[in-house]
N, CA, C and O atoms as a CHARMM CRD file, in Angstrom:
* protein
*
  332
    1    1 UNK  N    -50.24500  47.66100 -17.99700 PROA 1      0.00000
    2    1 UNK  CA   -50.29900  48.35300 -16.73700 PROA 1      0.00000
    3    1 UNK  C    -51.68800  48.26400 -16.11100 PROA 1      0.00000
    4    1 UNK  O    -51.85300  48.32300 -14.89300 PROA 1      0.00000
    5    2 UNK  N    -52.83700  48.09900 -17.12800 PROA 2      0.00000
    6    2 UNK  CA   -53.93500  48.18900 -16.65000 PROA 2      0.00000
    7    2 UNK  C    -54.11900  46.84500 -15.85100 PROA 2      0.00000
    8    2 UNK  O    -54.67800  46.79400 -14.75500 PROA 2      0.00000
    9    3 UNK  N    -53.54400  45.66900 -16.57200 PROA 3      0.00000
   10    3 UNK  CA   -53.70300  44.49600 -15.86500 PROA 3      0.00000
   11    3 UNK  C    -53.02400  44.41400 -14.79700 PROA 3      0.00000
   12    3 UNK  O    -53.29700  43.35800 -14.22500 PROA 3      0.00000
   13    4 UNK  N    -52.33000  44.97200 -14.29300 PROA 4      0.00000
   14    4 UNK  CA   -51.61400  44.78600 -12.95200 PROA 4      0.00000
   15    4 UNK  C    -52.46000  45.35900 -12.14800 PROA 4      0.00000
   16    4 UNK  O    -52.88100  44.70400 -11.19500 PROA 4      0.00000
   17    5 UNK  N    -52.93500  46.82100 -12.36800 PROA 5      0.00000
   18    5 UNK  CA   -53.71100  47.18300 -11.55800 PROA 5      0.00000
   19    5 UNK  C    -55.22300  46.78400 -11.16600 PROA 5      0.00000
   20    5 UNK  O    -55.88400  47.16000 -10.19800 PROA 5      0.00000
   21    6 UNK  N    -55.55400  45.93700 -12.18000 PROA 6      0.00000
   22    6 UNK  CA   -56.64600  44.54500 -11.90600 PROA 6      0.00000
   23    6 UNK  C    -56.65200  44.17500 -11.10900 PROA 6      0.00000
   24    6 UNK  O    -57.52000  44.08800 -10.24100 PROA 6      0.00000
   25    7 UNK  N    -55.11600  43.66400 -11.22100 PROA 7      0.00000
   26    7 UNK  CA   -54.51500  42.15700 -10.50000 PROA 7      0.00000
   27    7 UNK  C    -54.46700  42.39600  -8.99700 PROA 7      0.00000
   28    7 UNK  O    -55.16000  41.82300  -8.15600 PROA 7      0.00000
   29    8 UNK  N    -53.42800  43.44700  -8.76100 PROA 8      0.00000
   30    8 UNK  CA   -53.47400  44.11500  -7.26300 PROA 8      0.00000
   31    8 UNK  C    -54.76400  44.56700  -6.72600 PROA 8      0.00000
   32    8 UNK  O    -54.74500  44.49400  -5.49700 PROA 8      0.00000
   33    9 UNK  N    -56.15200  45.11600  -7.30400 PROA 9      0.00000
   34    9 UNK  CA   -57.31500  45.48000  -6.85200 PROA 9      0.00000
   35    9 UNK  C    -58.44200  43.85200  -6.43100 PROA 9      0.00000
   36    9 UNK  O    -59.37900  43.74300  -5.64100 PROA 9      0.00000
   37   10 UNK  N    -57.72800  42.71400  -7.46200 PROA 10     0.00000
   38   10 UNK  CA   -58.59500  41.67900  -7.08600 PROA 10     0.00000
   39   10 UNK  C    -58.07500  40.91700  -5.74900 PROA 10     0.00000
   40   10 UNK  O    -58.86600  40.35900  -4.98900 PROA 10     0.00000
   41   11 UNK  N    -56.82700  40.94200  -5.55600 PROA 11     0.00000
   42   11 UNK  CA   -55.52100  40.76600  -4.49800 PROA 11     0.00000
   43   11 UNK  C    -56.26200  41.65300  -3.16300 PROA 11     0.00000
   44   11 UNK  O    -56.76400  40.90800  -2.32100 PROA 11     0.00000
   45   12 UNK  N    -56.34400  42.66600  -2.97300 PROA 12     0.00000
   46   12 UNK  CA   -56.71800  43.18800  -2.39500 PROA 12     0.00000
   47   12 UNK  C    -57.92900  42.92500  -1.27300 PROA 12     0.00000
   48   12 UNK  O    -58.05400  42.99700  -0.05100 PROA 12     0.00000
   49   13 UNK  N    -58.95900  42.48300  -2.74200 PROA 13     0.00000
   50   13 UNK  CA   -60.11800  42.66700  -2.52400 PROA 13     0.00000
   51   13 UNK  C    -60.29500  40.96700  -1.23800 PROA 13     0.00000
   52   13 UNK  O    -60.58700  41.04000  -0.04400 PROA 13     0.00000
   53   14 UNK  N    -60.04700  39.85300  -1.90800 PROA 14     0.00000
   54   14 UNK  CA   -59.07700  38.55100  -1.40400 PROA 14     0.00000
   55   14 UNK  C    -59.14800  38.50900  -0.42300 PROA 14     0.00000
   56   14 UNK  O    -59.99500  37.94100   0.26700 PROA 14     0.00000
   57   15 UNK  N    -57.88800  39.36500  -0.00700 PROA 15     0.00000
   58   15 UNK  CA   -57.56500  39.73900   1.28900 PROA 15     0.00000
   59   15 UNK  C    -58.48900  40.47400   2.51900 PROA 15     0.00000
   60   15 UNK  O    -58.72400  40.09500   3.66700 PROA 15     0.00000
   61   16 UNK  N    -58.90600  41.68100   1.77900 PROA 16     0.00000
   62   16 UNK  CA   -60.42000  42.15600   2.56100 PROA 16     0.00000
   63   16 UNK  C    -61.14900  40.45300   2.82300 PROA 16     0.00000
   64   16 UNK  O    -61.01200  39.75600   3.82800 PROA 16     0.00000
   65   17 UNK  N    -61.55400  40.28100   2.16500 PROA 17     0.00000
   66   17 UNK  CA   -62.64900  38.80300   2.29600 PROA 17     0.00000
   67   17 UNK  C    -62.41200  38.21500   3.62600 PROA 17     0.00000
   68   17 UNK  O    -63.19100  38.19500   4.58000 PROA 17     0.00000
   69   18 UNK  N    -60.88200  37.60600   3.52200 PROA 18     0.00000
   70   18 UNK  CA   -60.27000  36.90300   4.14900 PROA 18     0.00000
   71   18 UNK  C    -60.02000  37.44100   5.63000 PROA 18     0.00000
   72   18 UNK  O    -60.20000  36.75000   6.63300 PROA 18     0.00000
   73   19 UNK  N    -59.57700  38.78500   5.63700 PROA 19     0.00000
   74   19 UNK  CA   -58.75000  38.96800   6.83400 PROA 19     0.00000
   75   19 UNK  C    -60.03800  39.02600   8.21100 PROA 19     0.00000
   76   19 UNK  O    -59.94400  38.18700   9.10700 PROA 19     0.00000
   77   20 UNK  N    -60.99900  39.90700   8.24200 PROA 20     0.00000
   78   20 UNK  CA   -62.28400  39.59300   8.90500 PROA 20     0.00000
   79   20 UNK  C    -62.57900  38.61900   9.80000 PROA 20     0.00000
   80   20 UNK  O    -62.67700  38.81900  11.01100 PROA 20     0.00000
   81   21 UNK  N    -62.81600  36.90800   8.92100 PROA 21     0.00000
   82   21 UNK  CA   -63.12700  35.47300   9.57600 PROA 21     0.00000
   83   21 UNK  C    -61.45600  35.44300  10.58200 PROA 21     0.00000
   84   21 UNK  O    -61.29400  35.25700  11.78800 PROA 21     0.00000
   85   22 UNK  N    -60.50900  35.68900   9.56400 PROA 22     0.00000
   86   22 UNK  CA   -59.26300  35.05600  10.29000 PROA 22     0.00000
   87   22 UNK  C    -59.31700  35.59600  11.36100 PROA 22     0.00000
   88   22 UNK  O    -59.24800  34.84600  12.33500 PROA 22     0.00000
   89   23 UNK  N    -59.47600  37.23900  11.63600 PROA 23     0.00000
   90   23 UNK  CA   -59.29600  37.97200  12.95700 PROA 23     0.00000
   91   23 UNK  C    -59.97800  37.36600  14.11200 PROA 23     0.00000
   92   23 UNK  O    -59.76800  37.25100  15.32000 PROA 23     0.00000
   93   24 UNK  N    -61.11000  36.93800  13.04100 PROA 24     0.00000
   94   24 UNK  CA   -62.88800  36.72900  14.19600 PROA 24     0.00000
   95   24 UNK  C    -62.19600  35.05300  15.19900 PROA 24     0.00000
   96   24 UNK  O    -62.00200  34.84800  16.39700 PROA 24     0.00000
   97   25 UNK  N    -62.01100  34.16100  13.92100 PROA 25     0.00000
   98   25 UNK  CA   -61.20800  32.80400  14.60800 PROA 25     0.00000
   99   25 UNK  C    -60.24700  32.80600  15.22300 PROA 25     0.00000
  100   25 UNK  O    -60.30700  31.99700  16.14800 PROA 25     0.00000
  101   26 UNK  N    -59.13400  33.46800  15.15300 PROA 26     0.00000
  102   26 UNK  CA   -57.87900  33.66700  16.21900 PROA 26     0.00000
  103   26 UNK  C    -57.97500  33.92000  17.34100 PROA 26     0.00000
  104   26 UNK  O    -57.27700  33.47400  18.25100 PROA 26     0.00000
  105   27 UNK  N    -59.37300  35.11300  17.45600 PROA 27     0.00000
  106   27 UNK  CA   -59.76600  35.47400  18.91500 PROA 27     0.00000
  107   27 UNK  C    -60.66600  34.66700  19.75500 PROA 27     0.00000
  108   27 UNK  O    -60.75100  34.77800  20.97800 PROA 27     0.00000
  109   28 UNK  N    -61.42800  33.72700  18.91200 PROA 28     0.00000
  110   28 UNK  CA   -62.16900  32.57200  19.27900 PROA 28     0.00000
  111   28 UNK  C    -60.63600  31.49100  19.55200 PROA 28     0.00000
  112   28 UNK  O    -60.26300  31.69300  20.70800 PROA 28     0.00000
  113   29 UNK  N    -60.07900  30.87300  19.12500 PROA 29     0.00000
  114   29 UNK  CA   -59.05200  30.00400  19.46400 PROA 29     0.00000
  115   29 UNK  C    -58.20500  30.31800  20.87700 PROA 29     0.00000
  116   29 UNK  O    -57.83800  29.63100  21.83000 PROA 29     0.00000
  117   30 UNK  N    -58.08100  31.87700  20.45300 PROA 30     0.00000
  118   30 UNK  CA   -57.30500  32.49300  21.93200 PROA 30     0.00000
  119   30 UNK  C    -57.69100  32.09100  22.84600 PROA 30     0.00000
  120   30 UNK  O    -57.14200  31.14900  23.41800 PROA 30     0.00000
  121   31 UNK  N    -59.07100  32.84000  23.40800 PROA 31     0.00000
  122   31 UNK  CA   -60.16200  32.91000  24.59500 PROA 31     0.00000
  123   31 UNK  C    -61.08600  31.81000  24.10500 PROA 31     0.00000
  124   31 UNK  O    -62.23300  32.22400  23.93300 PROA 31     0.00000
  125   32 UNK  N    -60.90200  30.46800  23.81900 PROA 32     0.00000
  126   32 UNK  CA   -62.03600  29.65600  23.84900 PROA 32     0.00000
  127   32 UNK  C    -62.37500  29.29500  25.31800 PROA 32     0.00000
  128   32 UNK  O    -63.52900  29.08200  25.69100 PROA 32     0.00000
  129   33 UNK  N    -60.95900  29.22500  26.37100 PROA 33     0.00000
  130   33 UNK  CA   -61.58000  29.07800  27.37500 PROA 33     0.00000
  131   33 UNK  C    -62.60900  30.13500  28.47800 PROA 33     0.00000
  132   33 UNK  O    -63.51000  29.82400  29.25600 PROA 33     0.00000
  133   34 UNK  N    -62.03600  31.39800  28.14500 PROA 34     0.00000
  134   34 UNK  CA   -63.13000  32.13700  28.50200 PROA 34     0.00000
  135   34 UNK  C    -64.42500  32.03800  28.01800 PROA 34     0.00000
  136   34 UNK  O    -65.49100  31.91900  28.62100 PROA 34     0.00000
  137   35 UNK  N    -64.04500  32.13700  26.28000 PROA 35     0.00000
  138   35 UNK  CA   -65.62700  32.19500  26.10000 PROA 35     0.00000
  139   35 UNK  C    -66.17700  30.88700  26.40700 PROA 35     0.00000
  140   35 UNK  O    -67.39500  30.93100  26.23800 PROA 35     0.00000
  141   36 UNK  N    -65.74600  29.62500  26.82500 PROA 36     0.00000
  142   36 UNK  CA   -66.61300  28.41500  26.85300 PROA 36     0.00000
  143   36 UNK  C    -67.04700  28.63500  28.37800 PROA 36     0.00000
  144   36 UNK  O    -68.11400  28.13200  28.73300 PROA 36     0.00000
  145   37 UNK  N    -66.18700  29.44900  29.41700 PROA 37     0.00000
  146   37 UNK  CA   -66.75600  29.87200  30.62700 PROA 37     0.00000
  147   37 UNK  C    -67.49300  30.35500  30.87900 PROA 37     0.00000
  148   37 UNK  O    -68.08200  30.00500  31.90200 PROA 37     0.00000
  149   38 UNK  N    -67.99000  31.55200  30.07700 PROA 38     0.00000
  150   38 UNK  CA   -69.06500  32.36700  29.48100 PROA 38     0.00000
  151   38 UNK  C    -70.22100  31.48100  29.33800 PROA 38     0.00000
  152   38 UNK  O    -71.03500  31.47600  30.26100 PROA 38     0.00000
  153   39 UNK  N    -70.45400  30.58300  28.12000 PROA 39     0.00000
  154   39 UNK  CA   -71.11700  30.04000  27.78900 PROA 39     0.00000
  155   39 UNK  C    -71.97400  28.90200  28.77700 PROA 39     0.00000
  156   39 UNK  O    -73.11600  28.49000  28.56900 PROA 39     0.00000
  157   40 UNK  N    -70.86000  28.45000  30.15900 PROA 40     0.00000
  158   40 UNK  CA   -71.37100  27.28000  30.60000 PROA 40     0.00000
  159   40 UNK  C    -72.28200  28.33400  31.91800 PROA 40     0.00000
  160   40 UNK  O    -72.89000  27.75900  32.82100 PROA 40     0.00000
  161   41 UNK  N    -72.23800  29.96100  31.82700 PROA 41     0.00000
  162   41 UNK  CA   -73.04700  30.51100  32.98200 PROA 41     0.00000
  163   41 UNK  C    -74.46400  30.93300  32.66200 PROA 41     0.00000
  164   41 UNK  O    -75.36500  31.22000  33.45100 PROA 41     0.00000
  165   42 UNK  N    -74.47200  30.91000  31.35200 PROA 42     0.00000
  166   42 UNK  CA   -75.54600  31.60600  30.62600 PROA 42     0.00000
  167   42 UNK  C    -77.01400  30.34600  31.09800 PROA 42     0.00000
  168   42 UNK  O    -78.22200  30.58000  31.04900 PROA 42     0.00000
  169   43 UNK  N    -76.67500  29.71800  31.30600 PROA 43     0.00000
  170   43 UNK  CA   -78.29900  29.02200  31.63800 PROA 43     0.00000
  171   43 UNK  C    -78.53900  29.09300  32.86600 PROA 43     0.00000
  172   43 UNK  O    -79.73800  28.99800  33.12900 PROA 43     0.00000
  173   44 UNK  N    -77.54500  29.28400  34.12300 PROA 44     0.00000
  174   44 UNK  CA   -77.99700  29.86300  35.30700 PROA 44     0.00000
  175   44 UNK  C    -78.46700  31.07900  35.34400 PROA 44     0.00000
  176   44 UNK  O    -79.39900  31.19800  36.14000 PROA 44     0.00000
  177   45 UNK  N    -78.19600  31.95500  34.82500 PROA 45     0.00000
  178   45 UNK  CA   -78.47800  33.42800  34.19600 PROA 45     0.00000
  179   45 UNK  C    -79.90000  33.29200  33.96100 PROA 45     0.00000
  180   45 UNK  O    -80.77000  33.97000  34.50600 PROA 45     0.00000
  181   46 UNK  N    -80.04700  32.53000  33.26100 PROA 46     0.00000
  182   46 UNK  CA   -81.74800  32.56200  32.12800 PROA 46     0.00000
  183   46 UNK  C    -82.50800  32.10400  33.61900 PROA 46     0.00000
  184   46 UNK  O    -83.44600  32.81700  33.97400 PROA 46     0.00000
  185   47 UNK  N    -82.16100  31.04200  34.41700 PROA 47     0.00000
  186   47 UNK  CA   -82.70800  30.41800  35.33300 PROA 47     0.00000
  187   47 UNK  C    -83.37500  31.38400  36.23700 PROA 47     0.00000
  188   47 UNK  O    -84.41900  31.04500  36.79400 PROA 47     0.00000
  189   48 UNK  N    -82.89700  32.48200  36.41900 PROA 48     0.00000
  190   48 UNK  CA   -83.32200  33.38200  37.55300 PROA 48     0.00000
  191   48 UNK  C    -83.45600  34.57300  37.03700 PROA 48     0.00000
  192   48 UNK  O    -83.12900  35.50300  37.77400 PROA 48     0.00000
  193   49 UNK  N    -83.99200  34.92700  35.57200 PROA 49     0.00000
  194   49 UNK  CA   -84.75600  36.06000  35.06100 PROA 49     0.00000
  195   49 UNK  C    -85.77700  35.24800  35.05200 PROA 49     0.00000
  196   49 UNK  O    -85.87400  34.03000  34.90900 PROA 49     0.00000
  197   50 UNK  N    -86.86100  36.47300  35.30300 PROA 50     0.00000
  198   50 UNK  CA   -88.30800  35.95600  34.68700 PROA 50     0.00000
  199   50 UNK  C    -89.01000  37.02300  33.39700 PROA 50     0.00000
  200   50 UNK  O    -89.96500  36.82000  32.64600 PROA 50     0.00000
  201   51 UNK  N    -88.25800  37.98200  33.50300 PROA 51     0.00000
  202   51 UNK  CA   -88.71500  39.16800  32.77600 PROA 51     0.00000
  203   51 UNK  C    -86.95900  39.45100  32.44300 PROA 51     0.00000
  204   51 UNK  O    -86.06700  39.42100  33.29100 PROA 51     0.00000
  205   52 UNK  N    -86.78900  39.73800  30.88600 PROA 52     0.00000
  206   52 UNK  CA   -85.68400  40.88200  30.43400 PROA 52     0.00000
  207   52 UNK  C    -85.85800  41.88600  28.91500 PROA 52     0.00000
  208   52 UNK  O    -85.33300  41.33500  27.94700 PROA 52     0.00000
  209   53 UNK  N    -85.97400  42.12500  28.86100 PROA 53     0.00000
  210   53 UNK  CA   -86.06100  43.74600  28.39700 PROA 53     0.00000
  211   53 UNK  C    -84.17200  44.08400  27.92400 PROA 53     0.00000
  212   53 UNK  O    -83.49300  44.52500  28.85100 PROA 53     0.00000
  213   54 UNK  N    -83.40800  43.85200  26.47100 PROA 54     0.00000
  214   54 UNK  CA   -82.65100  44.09100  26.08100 PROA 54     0.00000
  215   54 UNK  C    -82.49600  45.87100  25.80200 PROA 54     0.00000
  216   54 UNK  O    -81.98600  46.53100  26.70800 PROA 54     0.00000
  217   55 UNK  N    -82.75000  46.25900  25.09900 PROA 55     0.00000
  218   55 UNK  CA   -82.72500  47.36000  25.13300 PROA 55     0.00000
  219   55 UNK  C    -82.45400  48.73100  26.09700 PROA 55     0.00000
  220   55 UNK  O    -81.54400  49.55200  26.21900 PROA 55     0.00000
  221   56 UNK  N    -83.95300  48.45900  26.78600 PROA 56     0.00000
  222   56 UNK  CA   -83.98500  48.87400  28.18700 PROA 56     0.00000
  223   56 UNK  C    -83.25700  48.69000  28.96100 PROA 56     0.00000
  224   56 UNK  O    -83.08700  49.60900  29.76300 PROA 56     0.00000
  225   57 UNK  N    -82.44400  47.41700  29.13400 PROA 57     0.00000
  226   57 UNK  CA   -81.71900  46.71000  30.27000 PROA 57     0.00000
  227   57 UNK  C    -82.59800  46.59500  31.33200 PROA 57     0.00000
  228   57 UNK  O    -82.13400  46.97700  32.40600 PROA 57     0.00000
  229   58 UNK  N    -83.99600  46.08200  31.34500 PROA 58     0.00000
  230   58 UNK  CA   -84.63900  45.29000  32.13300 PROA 58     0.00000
  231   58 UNK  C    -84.86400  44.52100  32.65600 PROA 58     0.00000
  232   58 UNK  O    -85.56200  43.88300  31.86900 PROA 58     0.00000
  233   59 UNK  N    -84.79700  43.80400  33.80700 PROA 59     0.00000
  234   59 UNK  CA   -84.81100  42.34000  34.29000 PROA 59     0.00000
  235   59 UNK  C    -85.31500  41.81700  35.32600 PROA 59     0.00000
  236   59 UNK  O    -84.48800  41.89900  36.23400 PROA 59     0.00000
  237   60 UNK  N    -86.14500  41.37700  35.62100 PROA 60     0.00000
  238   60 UNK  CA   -86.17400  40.73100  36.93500 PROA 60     0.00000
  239   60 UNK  C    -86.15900  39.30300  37.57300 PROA 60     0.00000
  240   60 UNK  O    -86.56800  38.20100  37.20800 PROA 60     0.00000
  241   61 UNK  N    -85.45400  39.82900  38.78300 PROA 61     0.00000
  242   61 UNK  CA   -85.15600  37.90600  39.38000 PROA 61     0.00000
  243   61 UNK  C    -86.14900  37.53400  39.95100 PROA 61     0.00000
  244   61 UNK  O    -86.22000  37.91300  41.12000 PROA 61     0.00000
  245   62 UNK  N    -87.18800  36.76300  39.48700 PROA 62     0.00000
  246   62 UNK  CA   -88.26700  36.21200  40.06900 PROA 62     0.00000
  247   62 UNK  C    -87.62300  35.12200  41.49600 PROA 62     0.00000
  248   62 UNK  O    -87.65900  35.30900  42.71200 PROA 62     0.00000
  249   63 UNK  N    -87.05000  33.94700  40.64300 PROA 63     0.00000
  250   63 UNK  CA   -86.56800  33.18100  41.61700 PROA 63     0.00000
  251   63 UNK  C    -85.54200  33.52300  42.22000 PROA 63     0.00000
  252   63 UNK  O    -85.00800  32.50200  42.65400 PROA 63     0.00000
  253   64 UNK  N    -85.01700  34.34900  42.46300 PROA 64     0.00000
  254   64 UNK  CA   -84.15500  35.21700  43.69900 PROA 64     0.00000
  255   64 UNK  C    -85.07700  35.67700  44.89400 PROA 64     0.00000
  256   64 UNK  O    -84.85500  35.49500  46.09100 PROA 64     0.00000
  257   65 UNK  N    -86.09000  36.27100  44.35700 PROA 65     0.00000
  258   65 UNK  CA   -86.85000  36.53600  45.36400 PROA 65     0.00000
  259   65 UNK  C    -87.75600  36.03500  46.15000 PROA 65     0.00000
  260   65 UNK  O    -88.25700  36.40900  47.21100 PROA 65     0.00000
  261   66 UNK  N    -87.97500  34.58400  45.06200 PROA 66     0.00000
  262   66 UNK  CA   -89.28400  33.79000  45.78900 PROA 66     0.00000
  263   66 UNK  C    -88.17700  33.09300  46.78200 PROA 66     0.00000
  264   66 UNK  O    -88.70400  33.01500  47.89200 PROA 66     0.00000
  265   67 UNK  N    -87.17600  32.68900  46.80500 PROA 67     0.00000
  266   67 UNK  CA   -86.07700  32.01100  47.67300 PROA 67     0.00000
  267   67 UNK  C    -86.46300  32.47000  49.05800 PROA 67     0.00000
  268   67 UNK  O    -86.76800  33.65100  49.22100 PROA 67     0.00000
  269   68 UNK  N    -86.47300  31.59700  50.09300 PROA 68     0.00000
  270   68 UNK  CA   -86.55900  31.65000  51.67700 PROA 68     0.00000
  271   68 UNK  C    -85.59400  32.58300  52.29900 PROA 68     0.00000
  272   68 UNK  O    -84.38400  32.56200  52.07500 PROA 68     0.00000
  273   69 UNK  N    -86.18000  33.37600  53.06400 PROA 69     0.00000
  274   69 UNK  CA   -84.36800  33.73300  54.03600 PROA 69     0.00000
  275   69 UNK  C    -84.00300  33.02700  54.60400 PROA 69     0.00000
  276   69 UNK  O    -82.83600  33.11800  54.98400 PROA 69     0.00000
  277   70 UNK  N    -84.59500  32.22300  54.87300 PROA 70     0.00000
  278   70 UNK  CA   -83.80300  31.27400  56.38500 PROA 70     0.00000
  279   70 UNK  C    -83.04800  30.33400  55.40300 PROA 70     0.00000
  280   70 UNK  O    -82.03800  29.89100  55.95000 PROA 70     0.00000
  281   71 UNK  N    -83.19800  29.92100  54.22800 PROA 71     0.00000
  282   71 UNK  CA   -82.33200  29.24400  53.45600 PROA 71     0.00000
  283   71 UNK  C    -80.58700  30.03600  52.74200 PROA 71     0.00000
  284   71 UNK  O    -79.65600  29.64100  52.04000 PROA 71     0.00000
  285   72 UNK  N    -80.94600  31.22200  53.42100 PROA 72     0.00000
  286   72 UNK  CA   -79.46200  32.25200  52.62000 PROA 72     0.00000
  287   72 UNK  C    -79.76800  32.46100  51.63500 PROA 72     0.00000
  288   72 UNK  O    -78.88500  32.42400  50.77700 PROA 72     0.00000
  289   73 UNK  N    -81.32900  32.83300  51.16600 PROA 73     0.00000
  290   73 UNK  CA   -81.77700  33.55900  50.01000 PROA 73     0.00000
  291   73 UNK  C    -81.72100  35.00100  49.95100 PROA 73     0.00000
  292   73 UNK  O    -80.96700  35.69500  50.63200 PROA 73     0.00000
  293   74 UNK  N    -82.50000  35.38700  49.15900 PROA 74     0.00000
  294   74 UNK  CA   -82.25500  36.78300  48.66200 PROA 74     0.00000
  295   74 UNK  C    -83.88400  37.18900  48.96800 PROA 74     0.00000
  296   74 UNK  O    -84.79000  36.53100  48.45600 PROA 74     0.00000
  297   75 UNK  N    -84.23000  38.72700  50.15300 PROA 75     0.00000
  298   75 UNK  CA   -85.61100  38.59500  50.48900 PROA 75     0.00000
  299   75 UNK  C    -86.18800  39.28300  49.38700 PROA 75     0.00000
  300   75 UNK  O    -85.33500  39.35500  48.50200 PROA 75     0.00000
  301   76 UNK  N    -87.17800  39.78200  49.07000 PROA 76     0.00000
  302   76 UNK  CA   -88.05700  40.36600  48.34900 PROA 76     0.00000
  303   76 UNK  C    -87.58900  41.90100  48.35100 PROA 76     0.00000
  304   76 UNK  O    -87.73900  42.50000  47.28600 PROA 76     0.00000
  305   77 UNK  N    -87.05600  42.57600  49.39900 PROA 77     0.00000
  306   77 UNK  CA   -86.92100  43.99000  49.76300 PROA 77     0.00000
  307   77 UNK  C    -85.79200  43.88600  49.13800 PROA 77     0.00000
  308   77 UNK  O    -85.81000  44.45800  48.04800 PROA 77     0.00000
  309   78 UNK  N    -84.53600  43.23200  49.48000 PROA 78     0.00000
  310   78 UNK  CA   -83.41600  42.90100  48.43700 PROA 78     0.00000
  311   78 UNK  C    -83.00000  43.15100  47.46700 PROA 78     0.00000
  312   78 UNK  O    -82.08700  43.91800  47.16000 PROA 78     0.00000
  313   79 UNK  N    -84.19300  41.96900  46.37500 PROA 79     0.00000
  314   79 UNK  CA   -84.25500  41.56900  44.72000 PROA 79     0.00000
  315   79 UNK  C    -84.73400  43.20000  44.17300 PROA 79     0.00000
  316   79 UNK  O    -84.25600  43.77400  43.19500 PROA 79     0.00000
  317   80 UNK  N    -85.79600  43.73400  45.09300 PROA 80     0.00000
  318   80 UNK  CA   -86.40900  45.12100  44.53000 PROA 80     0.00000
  319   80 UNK  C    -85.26700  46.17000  44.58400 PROA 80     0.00000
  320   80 UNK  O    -85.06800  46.74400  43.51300 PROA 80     0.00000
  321   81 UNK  N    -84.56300  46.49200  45.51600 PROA 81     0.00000
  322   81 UNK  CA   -83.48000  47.10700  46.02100 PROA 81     0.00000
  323   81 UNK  C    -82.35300  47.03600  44.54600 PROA 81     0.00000
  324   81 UNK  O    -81.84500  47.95400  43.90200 PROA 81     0.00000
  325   82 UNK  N    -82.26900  45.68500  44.40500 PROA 82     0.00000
  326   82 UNK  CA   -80.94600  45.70600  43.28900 PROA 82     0.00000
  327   82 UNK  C    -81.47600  45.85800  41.87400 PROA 82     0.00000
  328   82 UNK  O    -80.76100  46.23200  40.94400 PROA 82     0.00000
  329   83 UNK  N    -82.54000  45.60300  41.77500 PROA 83     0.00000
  330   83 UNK  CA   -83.30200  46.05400  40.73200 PROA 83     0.00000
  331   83 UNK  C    -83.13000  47.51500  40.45800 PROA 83     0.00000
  332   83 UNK  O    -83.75800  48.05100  39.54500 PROA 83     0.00000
């Protein structure tokens, strides 16, 4: 009896191991196209912080603001504004 209850605790344990990655990959397989959508915005993102601050949720758009108005940029009073 004792060995069964081994057996089922190492079974168990197996399964713990296992079930985790499987959950983590299924949801990656699901939404790969989101997340690869995700992924292809993130360097325009980086492009127009100059300063970020995780924690804080700090950031600022340098090159948002240095942008022209007369080009359909974003003015300085703006970038500070949405800040």
């Amino acid at each position: 009896m004792e060995a069964l209850a081994k057996l089922i605790t190492a079974i168990a344990a197996l399964l713990g191991a296992i079930a985790w990655p499987l959950v983590f990959l299924t949801l990656v397989v699901l939404y790969r196209k989101q997340l690869a959508a995700a992924i292809e915005r993130l360097p325009g993102l980086f492009d127009r912080l100059r300063k970020m601050k995780v924690a804080g949720v700090e950031a600022e758009l340098d090159a948002l603001a240095a942008m022209a108005p007369d080009r359909g940029g974003v003015t300085a009073d703006q970038a500070r504004a949405a800040a």
